[in-house]
C-alpha positions in Angstrom: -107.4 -54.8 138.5 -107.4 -58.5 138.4 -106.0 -61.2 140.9 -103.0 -60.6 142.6 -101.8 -63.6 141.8 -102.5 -63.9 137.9 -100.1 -62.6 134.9 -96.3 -62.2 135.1 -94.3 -59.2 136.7 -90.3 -57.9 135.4 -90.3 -55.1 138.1 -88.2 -55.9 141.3 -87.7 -53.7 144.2 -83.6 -54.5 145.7 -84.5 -55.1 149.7 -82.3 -56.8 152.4 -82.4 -60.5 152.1 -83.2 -59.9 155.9 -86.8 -58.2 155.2 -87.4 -60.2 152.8 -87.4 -63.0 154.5 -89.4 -61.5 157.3 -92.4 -60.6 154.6 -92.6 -63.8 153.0 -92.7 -65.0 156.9 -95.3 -62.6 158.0 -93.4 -61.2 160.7 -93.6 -57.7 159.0 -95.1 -55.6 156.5 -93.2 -52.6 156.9 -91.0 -51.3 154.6 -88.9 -48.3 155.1 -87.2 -46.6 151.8 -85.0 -43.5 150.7 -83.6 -44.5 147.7 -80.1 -45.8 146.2 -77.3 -44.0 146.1 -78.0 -43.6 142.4 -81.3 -42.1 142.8 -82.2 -38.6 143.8 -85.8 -39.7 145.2 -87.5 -42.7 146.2 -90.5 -43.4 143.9 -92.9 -46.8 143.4 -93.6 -47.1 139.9 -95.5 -49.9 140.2 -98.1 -51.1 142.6 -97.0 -54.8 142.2 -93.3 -55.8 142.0 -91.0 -59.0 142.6 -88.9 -58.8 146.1 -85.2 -59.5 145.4 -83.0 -60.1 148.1 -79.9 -58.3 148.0 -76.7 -59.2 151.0 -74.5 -56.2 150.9 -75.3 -53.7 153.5 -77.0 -56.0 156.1 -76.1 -56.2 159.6 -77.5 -58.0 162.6 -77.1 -55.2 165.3 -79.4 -52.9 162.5 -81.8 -54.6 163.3 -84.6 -55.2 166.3 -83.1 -58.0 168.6 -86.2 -60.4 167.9 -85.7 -60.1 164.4 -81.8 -61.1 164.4 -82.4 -64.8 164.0 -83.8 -64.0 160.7 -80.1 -63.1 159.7 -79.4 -67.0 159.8 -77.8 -68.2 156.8 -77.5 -65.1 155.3 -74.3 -63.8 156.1 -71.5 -63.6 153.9 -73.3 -64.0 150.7 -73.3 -61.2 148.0 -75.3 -59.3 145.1 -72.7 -61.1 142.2 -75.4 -64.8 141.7 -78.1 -65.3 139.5 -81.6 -63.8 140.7 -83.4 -65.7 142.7 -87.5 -64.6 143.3 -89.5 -66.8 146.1 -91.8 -63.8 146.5 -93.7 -60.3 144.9 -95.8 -57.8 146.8 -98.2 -55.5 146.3 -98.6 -52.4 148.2 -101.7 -52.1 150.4 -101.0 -48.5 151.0 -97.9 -46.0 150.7 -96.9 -42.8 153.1 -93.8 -40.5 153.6 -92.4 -39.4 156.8 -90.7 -35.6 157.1 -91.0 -35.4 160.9 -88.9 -37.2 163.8 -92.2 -37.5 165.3 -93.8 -39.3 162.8 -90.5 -42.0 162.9 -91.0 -42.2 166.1 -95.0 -43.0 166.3 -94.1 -46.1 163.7 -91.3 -47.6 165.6 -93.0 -50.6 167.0 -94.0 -51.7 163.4 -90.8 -52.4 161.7 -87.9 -54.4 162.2 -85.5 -51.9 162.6 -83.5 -50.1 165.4 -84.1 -47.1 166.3 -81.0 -45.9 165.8 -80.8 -46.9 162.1 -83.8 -45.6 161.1 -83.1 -42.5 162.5 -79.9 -43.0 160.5 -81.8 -43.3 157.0 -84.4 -40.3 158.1 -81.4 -38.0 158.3 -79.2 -39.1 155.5 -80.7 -36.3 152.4 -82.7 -34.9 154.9 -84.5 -32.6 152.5 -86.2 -36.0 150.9 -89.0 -38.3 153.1 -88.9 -41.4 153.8 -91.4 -43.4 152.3 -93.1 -46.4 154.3 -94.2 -49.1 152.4 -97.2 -51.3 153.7 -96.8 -54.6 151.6 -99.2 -57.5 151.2 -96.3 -60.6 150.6 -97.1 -63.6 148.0 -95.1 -66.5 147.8 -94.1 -67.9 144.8 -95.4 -72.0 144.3 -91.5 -72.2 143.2 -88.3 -70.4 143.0 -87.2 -68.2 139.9 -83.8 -68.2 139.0 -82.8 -65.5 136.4 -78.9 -64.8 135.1 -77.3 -61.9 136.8 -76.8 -58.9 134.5 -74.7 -55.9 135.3 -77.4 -53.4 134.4 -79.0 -54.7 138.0 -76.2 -54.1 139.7 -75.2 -50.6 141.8 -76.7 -48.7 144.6 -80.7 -49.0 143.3 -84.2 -49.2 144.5 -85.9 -50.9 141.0 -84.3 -52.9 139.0 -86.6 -54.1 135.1 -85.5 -57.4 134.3 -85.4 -58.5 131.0 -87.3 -61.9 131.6 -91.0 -61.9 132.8 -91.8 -64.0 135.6 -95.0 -65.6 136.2 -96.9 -65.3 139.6 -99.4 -67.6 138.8 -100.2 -70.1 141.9 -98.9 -68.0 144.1 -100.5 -67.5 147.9 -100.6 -64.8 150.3 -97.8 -65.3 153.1 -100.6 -64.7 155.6 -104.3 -65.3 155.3 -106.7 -61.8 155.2 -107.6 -62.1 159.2 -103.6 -62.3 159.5 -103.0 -59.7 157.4 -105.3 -56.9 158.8 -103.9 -57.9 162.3 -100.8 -56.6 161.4 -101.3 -54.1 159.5 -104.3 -52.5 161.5 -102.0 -51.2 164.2 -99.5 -49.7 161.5 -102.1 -48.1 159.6 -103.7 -46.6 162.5 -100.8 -44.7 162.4 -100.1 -43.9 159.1 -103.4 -42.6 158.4 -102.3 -39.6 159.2 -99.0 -39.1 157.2 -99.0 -37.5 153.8 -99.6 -40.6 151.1 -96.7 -41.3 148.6 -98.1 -41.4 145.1 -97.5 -45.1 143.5 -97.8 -46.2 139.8 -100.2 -48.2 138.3 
């Protein structure tokens, strides 16, 4: 596999505007999924994907109190705009969670409450959740694409029909950063069952 931060990418994974703004800040790496309303599983296709922020859903009190400032600005805006990219990741590993315990033993290393992740590991609780541990890239500068229904709904992955170039992009923290947040996280991960991801 070549550099990260070479080619072009028309994958996108739908997260909060919220977490994605705490990746690109390097406040988190975390990412906790189950899948849309549309889906019936949670799957990663693709190892590297664009991160587009979506508004609906959101709340302040779902999340961690020294994470709520990162709501700032973001209320009250919607999914209905034109696309707008400032960052991709790439997964730097992948597990799923079918015990309470397990949820419990990550708790410290995501930006969520308790309460609402608890919330997400019951809703379909014959499906995992699947914990994403993502390296962020900033884009040098904003993408804007046109809206199209076909992103629209209750999903995960959307394929958009323009490519966008990640060329010049740069890691939102350095490597030493990087492993000192994600270290304590993997540590324990390690010993969850790994999620398959695509190529």
């Amino acid at each position: 596999m070549g550099s990260p931060r070479q080619g072009t990418l028309r994958h996108a994974l739908k997260e909060w505007a919220v977490a994605v703004r705490a990746l690109e800040r390097g406040e988190t790496a975390l990412v906790i999924r189950k899948g849309g309303i549309r889906e019936k599983a949670f799957a990663v296709p693709r190892r590297r994907f664009l991160l587009l922020p979506g508004y609906e859903h959101q709340r302040p009190e779902l999340l961690k109190p020294e994470f709520r400032d990162l709501m700032e600005g973001l209320s009250g805006l919607d999914d209905s705009g034109p696309l707008r990219f400032t960052s991709f990741a790439e997964v730097h590993a992948a597990y799923e969670i079918s015990e309470p315990e397990s949820l419990e033993a990550i708790d410290p290393h995501h930006m969520w409450t308790r309460r609402y992740a608890e919330s997400r590991f019951r809703w379909r609780p014959k499906k995992p959740l699947t914990v994403l541990l993502l390296r962020t890239y900033l884009l040098p500068e904003p993408v804007e694409l046109p809206y199209r229904e076909a992103y629209g709904g209750c999903k995960s992955w959307i394929e958009l029909e323009e490519e966008v170039s990640v060329a010049g992009a740069r890691p939102a923290l350095d490597d030493e950063a990087f492993e000192r947040l994600a270290d304590p996280a993997l540590a324990v991960l390690r010993d969850l069952e790994p999620a398959p991801v695509g190529g």
